[in-house]
TIVOVO-371275 format. One line per field, with one value per residue (C-alpha): residue in three letters; chain; z, x, y. Coordinates in steps of 0.1 Angstrom, whole numbers. Layout:
residu: [ALA, ...]
chaine: [A, ...]
c3: [Z, ...]
c1: [X, ...]
c2: [Y, ...]
This chain:
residu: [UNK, UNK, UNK, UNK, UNK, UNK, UNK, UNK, UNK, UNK, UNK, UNK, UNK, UNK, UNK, UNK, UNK, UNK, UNK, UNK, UNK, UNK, UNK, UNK, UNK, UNK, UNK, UNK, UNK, UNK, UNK, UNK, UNK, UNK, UNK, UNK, UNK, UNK, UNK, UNK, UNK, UNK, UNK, UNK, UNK, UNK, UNK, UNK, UNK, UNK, UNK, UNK, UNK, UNK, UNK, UNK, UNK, UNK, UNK, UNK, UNK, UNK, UNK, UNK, UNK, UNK, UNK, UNK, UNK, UNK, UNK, UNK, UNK, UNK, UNK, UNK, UNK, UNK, UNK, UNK, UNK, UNK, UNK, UNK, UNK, UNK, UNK, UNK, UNK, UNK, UNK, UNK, UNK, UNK, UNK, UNK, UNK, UNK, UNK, UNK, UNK, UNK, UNK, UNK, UNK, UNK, UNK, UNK, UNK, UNK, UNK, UNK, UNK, UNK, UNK, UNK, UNK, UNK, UNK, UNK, UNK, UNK, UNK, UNK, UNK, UNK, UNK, UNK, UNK, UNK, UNK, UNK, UNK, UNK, UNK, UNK, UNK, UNK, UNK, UNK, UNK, UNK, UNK, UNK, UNK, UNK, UNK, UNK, UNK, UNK, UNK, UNK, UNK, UNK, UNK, UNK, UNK, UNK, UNK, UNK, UNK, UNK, UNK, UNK, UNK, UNK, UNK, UNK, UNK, UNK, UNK, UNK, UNK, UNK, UNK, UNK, UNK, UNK, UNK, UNK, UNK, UNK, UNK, UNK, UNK, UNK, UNK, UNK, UNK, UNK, UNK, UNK, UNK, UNK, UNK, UNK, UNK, UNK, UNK, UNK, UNK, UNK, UNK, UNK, UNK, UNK, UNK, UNK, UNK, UNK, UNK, UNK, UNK, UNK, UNK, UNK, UNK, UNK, UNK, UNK, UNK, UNK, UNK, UNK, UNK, UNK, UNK, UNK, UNK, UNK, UNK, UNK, UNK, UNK, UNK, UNK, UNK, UNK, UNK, UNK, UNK, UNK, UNK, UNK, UNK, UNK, UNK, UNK, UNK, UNK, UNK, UNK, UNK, UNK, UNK, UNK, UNK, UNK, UNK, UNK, UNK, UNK, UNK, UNK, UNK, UNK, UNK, UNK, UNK, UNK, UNK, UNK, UNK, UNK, UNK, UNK, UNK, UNK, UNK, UNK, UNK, UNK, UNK, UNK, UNK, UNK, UNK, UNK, UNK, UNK, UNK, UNK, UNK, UNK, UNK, UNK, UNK, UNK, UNK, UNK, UNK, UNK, UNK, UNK, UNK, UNK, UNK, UNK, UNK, UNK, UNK, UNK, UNK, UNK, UNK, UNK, UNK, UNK, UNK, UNK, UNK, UNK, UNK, UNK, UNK, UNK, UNK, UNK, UNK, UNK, UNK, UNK, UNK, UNK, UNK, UNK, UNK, UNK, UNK, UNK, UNK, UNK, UNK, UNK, UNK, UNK, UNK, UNK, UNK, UNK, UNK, UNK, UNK, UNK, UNK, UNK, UNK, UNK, UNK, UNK, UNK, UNK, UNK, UNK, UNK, UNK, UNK, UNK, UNK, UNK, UNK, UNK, UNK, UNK, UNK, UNK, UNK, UNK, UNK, UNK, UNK, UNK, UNK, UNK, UNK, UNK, UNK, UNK, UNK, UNK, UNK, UNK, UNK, UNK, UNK, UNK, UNK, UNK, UNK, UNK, UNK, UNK, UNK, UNK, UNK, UNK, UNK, UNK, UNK, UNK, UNK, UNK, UNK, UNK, UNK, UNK, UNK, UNK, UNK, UNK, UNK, UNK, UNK, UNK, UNK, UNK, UNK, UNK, UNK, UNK, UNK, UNK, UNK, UNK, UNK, UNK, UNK, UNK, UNK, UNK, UNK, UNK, UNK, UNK, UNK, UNK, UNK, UNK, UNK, UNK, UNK, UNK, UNK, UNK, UNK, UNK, UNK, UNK, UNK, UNK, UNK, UNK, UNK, UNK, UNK, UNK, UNK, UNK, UNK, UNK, UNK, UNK, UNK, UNK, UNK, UNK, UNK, UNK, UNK, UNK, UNK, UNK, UNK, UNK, UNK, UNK, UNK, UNK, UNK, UNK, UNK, UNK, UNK, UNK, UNK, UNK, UNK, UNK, UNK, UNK, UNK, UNK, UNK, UNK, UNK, UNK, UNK, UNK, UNK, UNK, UNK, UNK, UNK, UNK, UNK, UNK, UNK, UNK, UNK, UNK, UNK, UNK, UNK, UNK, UNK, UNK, UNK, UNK, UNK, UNK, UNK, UNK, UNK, UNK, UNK, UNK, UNK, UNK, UNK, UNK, UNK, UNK, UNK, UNK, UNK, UNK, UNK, UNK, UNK, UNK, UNK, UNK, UNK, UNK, UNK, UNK, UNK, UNK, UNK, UNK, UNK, UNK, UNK, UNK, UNK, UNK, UNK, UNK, UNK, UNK, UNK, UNK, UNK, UNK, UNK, UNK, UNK, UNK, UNK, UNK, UNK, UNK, UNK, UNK, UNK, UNK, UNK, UNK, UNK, UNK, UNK, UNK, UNK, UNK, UNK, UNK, UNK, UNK, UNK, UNK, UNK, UNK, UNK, UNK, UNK, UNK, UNK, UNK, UNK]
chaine: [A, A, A, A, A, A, A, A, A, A, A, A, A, A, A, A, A, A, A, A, A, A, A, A, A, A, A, A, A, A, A, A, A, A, A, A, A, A, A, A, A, A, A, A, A, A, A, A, A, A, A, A, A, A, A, A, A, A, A, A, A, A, A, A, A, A, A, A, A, A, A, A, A, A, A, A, A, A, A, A, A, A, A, A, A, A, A, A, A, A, A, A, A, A, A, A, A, A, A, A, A, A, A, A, A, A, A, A, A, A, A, A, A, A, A, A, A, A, A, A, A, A, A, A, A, A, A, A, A, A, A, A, A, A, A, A, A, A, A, A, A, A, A, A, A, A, A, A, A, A, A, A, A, A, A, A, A, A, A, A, A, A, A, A, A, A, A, A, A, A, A, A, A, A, A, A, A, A, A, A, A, A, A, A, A, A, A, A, A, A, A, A, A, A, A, A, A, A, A, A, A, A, A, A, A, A, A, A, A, A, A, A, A, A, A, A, A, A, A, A, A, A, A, A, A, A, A, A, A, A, A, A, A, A, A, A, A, A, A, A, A, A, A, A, A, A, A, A, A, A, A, A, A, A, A, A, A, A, A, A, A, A, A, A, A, A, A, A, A, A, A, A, A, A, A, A, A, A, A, A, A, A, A, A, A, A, A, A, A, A, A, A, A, A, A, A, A, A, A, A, A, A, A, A, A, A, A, A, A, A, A, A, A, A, A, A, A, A, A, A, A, A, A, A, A, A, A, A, A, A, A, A, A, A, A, A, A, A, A, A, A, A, A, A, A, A, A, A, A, A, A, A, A, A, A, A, A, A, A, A, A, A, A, A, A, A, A, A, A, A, A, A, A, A, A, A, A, A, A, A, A, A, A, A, A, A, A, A, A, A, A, A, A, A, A, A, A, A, A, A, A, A, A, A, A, A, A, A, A, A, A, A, A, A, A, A, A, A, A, A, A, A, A, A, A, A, A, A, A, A, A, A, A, A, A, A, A, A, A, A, A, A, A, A, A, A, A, A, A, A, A, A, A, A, A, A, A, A, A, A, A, A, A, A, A, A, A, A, A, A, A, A, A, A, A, A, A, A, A, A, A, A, A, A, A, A, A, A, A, A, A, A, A, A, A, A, A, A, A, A, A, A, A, A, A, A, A, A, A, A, A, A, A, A, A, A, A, A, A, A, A, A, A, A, A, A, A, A, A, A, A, A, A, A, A, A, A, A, A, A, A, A, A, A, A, A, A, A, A, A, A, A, A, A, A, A, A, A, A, A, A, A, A, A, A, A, A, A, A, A, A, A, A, A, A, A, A, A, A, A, A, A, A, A, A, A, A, A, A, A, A, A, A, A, A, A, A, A, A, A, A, A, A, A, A, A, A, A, A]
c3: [-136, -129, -144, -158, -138, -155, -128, -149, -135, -135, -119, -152, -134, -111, -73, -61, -41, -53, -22, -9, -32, -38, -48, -20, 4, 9, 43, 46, 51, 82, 78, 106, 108, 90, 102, 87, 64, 81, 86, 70, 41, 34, 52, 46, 15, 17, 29, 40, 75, 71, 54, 87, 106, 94, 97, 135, 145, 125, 140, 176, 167, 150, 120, 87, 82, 106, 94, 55, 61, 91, 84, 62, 72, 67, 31, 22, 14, -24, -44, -62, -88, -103, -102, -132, -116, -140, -115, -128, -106, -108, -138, -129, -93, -106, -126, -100, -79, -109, -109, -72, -53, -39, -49, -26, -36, -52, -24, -33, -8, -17, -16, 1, 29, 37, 69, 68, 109, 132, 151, 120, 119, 84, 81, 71, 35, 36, 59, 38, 8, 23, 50, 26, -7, -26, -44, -66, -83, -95, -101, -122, -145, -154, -171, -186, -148, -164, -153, -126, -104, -90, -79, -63, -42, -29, -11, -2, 10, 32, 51, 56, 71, 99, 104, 107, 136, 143, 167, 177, 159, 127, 99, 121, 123, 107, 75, 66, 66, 48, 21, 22, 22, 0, -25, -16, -38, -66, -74, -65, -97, -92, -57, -66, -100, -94, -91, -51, -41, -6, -3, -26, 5, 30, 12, 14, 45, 55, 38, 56, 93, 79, 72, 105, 119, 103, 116, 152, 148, 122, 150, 167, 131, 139, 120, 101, 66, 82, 91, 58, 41, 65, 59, 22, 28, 50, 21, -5, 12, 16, -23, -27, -3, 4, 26, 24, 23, 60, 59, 27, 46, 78, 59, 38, 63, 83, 52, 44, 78, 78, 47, 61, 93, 68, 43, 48, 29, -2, -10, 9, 32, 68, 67, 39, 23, -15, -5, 14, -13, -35, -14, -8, -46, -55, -23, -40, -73, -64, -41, -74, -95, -65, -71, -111, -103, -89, -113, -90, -84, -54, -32, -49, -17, -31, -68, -51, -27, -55, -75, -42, -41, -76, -77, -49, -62, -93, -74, -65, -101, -115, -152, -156, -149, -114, -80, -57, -27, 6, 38, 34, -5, -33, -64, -75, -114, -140, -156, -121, -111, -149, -149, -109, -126, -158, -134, -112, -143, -129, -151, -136, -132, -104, -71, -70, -40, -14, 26, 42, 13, 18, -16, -36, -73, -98, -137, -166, -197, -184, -158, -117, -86, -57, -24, 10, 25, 55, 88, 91, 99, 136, 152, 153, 114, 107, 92, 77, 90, 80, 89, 59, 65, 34, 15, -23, -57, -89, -123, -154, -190, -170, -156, -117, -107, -67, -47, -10, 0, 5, 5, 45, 41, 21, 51, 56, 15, 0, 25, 55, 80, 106, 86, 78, 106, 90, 58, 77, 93, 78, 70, 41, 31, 8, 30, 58, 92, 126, 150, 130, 142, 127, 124, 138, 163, 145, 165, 159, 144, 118, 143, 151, 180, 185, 164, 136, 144, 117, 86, 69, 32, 4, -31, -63, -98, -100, -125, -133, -160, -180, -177, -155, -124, -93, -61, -33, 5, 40, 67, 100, 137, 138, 158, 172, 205, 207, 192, 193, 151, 125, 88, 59, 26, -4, -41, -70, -105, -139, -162, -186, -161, -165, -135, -96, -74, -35, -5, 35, 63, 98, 114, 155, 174, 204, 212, 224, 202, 214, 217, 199, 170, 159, 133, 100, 70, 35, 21, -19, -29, -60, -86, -101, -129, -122, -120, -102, -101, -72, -89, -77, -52, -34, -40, -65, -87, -122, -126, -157, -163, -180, -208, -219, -206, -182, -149, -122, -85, -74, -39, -43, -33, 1, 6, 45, 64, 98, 94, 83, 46, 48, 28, -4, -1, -18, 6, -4, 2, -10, -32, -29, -62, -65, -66, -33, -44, -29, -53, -40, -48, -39, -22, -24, 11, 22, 63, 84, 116, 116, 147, 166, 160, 126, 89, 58, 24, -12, -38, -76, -97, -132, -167, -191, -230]
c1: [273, 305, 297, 327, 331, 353, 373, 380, 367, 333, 331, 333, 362, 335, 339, 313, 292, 298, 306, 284, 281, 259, 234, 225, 222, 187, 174, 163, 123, 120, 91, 72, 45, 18, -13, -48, -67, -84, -119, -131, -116, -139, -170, -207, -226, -243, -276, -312, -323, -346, -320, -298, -325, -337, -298, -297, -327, -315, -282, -296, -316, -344, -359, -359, -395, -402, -387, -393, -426, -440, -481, -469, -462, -423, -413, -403, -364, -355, -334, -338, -313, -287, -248, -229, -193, -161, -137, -125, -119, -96, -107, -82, -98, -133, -126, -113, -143, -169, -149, -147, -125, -116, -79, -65, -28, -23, -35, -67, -89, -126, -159, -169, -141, -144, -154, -177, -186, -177, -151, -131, -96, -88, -55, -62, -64, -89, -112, -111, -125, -143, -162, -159, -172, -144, -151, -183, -159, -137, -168, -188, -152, -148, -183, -214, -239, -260, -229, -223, -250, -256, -217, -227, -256, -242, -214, -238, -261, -232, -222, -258, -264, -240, -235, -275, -266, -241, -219, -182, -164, -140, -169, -184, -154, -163, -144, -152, -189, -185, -170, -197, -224, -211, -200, -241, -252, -231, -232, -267, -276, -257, -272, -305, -315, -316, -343, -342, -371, -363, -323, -331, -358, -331, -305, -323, -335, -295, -288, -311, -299, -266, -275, -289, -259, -236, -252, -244, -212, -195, -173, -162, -138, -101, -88, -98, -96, -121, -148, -141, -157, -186, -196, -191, -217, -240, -243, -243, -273, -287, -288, -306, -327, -362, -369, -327, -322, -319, -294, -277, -275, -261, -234, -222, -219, -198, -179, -163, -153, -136, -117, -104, -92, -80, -56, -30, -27, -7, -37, -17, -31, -21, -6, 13, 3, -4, -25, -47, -44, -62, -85, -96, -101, -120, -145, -148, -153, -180, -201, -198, -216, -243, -249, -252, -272, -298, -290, -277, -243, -220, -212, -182, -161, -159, -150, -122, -111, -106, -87, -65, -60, -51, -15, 4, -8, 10, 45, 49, 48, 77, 87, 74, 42, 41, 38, 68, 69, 63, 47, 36, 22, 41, 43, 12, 7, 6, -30, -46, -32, -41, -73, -77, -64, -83, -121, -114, -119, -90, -63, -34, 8, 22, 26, 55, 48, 52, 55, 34, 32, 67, 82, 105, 103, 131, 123, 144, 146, 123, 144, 123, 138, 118, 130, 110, 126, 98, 88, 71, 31, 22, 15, -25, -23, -1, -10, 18, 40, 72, 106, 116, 131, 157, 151, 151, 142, 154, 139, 160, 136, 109, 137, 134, 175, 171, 141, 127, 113, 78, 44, 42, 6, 0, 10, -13, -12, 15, 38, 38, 25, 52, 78, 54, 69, 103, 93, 87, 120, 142, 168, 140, 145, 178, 190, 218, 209, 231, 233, 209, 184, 153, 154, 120, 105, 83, 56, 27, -5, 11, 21, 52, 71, 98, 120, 122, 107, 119, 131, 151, 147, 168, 155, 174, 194, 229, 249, 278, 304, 279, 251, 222, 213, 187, 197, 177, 199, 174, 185, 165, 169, 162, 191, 202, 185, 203, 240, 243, 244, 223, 220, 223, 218, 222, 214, 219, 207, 218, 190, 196, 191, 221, 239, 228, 258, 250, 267, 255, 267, 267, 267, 273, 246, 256, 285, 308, 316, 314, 341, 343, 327, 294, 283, 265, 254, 239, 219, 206, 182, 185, 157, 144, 162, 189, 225, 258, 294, 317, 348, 379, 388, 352, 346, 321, 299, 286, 250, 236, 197, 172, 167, 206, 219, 245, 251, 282, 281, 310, 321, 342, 383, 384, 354, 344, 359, 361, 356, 366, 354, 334, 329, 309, 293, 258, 236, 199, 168, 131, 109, 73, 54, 18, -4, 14, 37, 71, 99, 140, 165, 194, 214, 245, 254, 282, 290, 314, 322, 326, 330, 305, 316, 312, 314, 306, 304, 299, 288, 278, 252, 259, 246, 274, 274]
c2: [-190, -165, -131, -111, -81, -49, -33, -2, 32, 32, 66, 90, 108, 125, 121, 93, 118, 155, 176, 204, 239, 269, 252, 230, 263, 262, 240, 209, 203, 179, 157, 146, 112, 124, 139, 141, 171, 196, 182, 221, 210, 185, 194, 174, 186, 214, 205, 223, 227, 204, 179, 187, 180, 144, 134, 141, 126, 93, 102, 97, 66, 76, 47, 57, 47, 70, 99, 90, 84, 88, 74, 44, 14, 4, -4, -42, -48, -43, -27, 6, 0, -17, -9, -12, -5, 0, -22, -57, -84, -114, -132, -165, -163, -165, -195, -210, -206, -216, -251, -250, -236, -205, -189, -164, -150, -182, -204, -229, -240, -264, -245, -279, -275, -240, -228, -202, -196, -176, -198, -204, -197, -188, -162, -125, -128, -153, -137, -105, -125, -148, -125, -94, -108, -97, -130, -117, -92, -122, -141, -117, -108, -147, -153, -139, -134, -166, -190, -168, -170, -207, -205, -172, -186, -216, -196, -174, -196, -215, -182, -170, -203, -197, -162, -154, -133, -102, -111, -97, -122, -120, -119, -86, -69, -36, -33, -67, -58, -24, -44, -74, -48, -28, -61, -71, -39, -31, -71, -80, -93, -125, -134, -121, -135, -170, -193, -198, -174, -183, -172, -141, -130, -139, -123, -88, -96, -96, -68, -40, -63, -57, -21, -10, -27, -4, 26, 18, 2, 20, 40, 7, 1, -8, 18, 46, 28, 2, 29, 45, 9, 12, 44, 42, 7, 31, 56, 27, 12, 48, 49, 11, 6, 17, 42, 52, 91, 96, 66, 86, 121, 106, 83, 112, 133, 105, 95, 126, 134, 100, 104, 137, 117, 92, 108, 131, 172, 155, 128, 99, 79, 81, 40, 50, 16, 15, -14, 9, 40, 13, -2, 39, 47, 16, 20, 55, 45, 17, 40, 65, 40, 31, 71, 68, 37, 61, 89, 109, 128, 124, 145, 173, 161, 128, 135, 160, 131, 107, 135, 134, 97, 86, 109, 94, 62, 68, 81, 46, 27, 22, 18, -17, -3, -22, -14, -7, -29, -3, -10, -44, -43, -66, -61, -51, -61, -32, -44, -42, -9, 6, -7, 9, 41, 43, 34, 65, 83, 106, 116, 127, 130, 113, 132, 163, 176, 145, 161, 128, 105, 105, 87, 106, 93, 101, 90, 97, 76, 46, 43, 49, 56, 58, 64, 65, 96, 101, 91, 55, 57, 62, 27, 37, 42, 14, -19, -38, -13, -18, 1, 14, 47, 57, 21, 25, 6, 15, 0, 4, -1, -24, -45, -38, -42, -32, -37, -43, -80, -63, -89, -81, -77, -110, -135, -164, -167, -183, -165, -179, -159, -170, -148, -119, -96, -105, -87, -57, -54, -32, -60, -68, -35, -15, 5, 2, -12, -10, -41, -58, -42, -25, 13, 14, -12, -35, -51, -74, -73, -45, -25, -1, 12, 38, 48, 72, 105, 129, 133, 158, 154, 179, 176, 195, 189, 190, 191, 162, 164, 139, 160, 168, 145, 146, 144, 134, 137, 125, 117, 97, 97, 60, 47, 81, 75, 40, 43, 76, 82, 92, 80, 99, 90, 107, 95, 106, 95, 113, 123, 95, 70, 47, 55, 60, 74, 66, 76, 63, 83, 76, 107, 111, 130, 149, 167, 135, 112, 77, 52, 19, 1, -12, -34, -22, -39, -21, -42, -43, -70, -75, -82, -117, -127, -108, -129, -112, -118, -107, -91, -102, -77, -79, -43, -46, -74, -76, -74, -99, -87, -109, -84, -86, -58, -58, -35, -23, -22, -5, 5, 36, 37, 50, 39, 40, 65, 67, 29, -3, -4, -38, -66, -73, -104, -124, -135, -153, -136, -133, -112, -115, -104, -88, -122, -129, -154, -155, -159, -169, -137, -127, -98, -75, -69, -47, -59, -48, -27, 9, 33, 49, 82, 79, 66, 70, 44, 54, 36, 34, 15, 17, 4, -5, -6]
């Protein structure tokens, strides 16, 4: 379907990008990868000698019979109470296993067909539910615990049967075991309240193995969000099971230090995944209830570390009340992300001050922007690192109109995991890219390379002839190293939020210019539902939104100096929502050749009516 595209000025009579003035005199912060609190910050809870005492000696190896008490012989597994945790699980996954089958981002696979050993080769989203029993959440949110539970013990009773012994294969990688351990406790009542006497020993049995395990193998984690799910289990099991509080003193103390390597000074964690922001705050909030379970508070750390988390977390929802698709997350759905919120019991604004977090969020009139204007994670932080640098999505009255490709970390679902390091190239991102290649290396395995190093961000108002605006101007050092320039972009978006004014520059480093051209392409994907026009001239296309309303893309006249202006053209591409499904899209994408010692494009996005 042709849209009708208006080639009247859609500029207001301003100048695309308002030039440089007083107000813009202050320097620019540069912003560096981040780097973790300052262990002080969140030191162990204060504790008595003697409390320091029992939690080195378990430390160095020490049994907890031993050192609970000494003259009695050690106490049988059991639990000493029973969680009640405010997270909700997937209540269309749950069904799904009650009749059956296991669903995973949208992908079903037979209870009867799954392979539950240690030499099966299921992709990474499977082994995170199937080896980390994120499954009992989904189970126990689809039915009163009485329809529940046989379901629950016949998968357990299929991986117990082959994975009697720790081993160093998938299911005993460390995070998956925090999170079965930790999944063990707070939903015990469906794998311990059925008939089968025999699995329900077995299954405490495996529990304190799994325990002891832990607490020599906790430091062996892949990453720092891995050990943080151990030692969240280790204190968990501390809590609810016998014999537990030199287990609890020794995991607290190794918990908080973790967090502090974990998250950066803003409350963002180091990958700067929201993936991995939520996986933080619901560990948190389950190992709050295993405390309440016991009447017993946590640690203050812990309450101040979820205070922490939840504000970035919020930066990145946009007006839709969804997630924003960075670093390998998809569109997370606004009822999950609420009901996340709303069981941290923290009540809070989204994050202003954003140094490592690194997403600037504009909002005005239900309309978000949110722009990543920081380094990408270090590769040893990095999990579905994705290059990113100076991508943005805008949402206009829950109608997302430019986004990023994003579902990275849901490969081996519904997206293929063949294409998953394409959705972390920064091609699958808005933003501009040289040579086609990605601003920052992406390797495998979630993994980056070189790159961008720094950032220098400028934040302020400024004030149009329609009124207020923000404006946002970053700039990265991405291909600097390689083609001698460095991009700029600035963005602006008026109070109101109707209209987003843009301008990328390509700025030579150096003091020689270099000769010759180089190809560039600035890239907008656009959202689903959305329909667009070209206008006649190829400078600009008519945006036709699902909700009726009807937006401008305009490249501005003169556009590209020092360069040839480029083309407008539509080009297909992907967007990949929060259940993991992939969806077809398309893209504006302004291509062309411009020299290498310099360029710059402006641009406007505009709602009309």
């Amino acid at each position: 379907m042709a849209i009708p595209f208006d080639t009247q000025d859609v500029g207001g009579g301003d100048a695309l990008i308002m030039g440089e003035s007083a107000a813009h005199s202050a320097k620019r912060e540069t912003l560096e990868p981040g780097r973790a609190l300052v262990i002080s910050d969140f030191a162990p809870p204060s504790t008595s000698a003697g409390e320091r005492l029992i939690r080195f000696a378990y430390r160095m190896g020490m049994s907890a019979s031993t050192l609970s008490a000494p003259f009695s012989k050690p106490a049988k597994p059991r639990l000493l109470g029973t969680v009640e945790s405010p997270l909700l699980g997937e209540r269309a996954a749950g069904v799904a296993l009650r009749t059956g089958h296991f669903l995973v981002h949208g992908v079903k696979a037979p209870i009867t067909q799954m392979d539950f050993s240690p030499t099966a080769r299921l992709t990474p989203p499977f082994d995170k539910v199937i080896h980390g029993f994120s499954w009992l959440r989904d189970l126990a949110s689809s039915a009163p615990r009485e329809q529940c539970t046989a379901t629950a013990e016949r998968v357990l009773a299929a991986w117990l049967a082959v994975n009697s012994k720790p081993g160093k294969s998938t299911p005993w990688n460390v995070e998956h075991v925090g999170h079965r351990l930790l999944n063990w406790l707070v939903h015990a009542p469906l794998i311990l309240s059925g008939k089968d006497a025999k699995l329900r020993g077995q299954t405490l049995e495996a529990m304190s193995d799994t325990a002891r395990w832990l607490d020599r193998n906790v430091s062996k984690a892949n990453d720092r969000s891995g050990e943080v799910a151990g030692w969240c289990a280790i204190v968990a099991a501390g809590l609810l099971l016998p014999e537990g509080r030199p287990r609890r003193l020794f995991g607290e103390a190794g918990l908080i230090r973790a967090l502090g390597e974990l998250v950066a000074d803003d409350g963002g964690v180091l990958s700067r995944s929201p993936l991995a922001q939520m996986d933080a705050i619901a560990l948190l909030v389950d190992l709050s209830a295993c405390y309440r379970a016991r009447d017993m508070d946590p640690p203050e750390a812990l309450g101040t570390m979820l205070d922490l988390l939840v504000p970035p977390l919020l930066s990145l929802i946009h007006s839709d009340g969804g997630l924003g698709s960075w670093q390998g997350a998809g569109a997370v759905r606004a009822d999950r992300l609420a009901a996340l919120i709303d069981a941290s019991g923290v009540r809070a604004r989204p994050l202003k001050d954003v140094r490592q977090w690194g997403y600037q969020r504009v909002a005005g009139n239900k309309t978000t922007l949110i722009f990543d204007a920081a380094p990408p994670p270090l590769s040893r932080n990095a999990r579905a690192g994705s290059a990113s640098t100076l991508a943005f999505e805008l949402c206009a009255q829950g109608q997302r109109i430019i986004v990023n490709c994003g579902g990275a970390a849901f490969g081996g679902g519904q997206v293929p995991a063949r294409i998953e390091q394409g959705l972390r190239a920064t091609a699958a991102h808005s933003t501009l890219t040289l040579d086609d290649a990605n601003s920052t290396a992406v390797h495998i395995n979630g993994k980056l390379g070189a790159g961008v190093n720094e950032v220098e961000v400028d934040r302020r108002s400024q004030r149009l002839k329609q009124g207020l605006a923000a404006r946002i101007e970053a700039s990265h050092d991405g291909y600097a190293a390689r083609y001698g320039l460095t991009h700029r972009r600035v963005l602006i978006m008026r109070e109101d939020g109707s209209e987003l004014r843009g301008e990328d520059l390509l700025v030579p480093t150096g003091k020689k210019g270099k000769n010759g051209k180089i190809g560039f392409a600035i890239r907008f994907h656009i959202g689903r539902g959305i329909e667009i026009g070209l206008s006649e001239d190829k400078k600009g296309a008519g945006l036709a939104l699902p909700d009726g309303t009807y937006w401008q893309f305009r490249m501005a006249a003169g556009s590209g100096t020092g360069s040839e202006s480029g083309e407008l053209k539509i080009e297909e591409s992907m967007w990949v929502d929060g259940n993991g499904r992939p969806h077809p899209i398309q893209q504006l994408v302004v291509q062309g050749m411009t020299s290498r010692s310099g360029g710059s494009f402006s641009w406007l996005l505009k709602k009309m009516g």
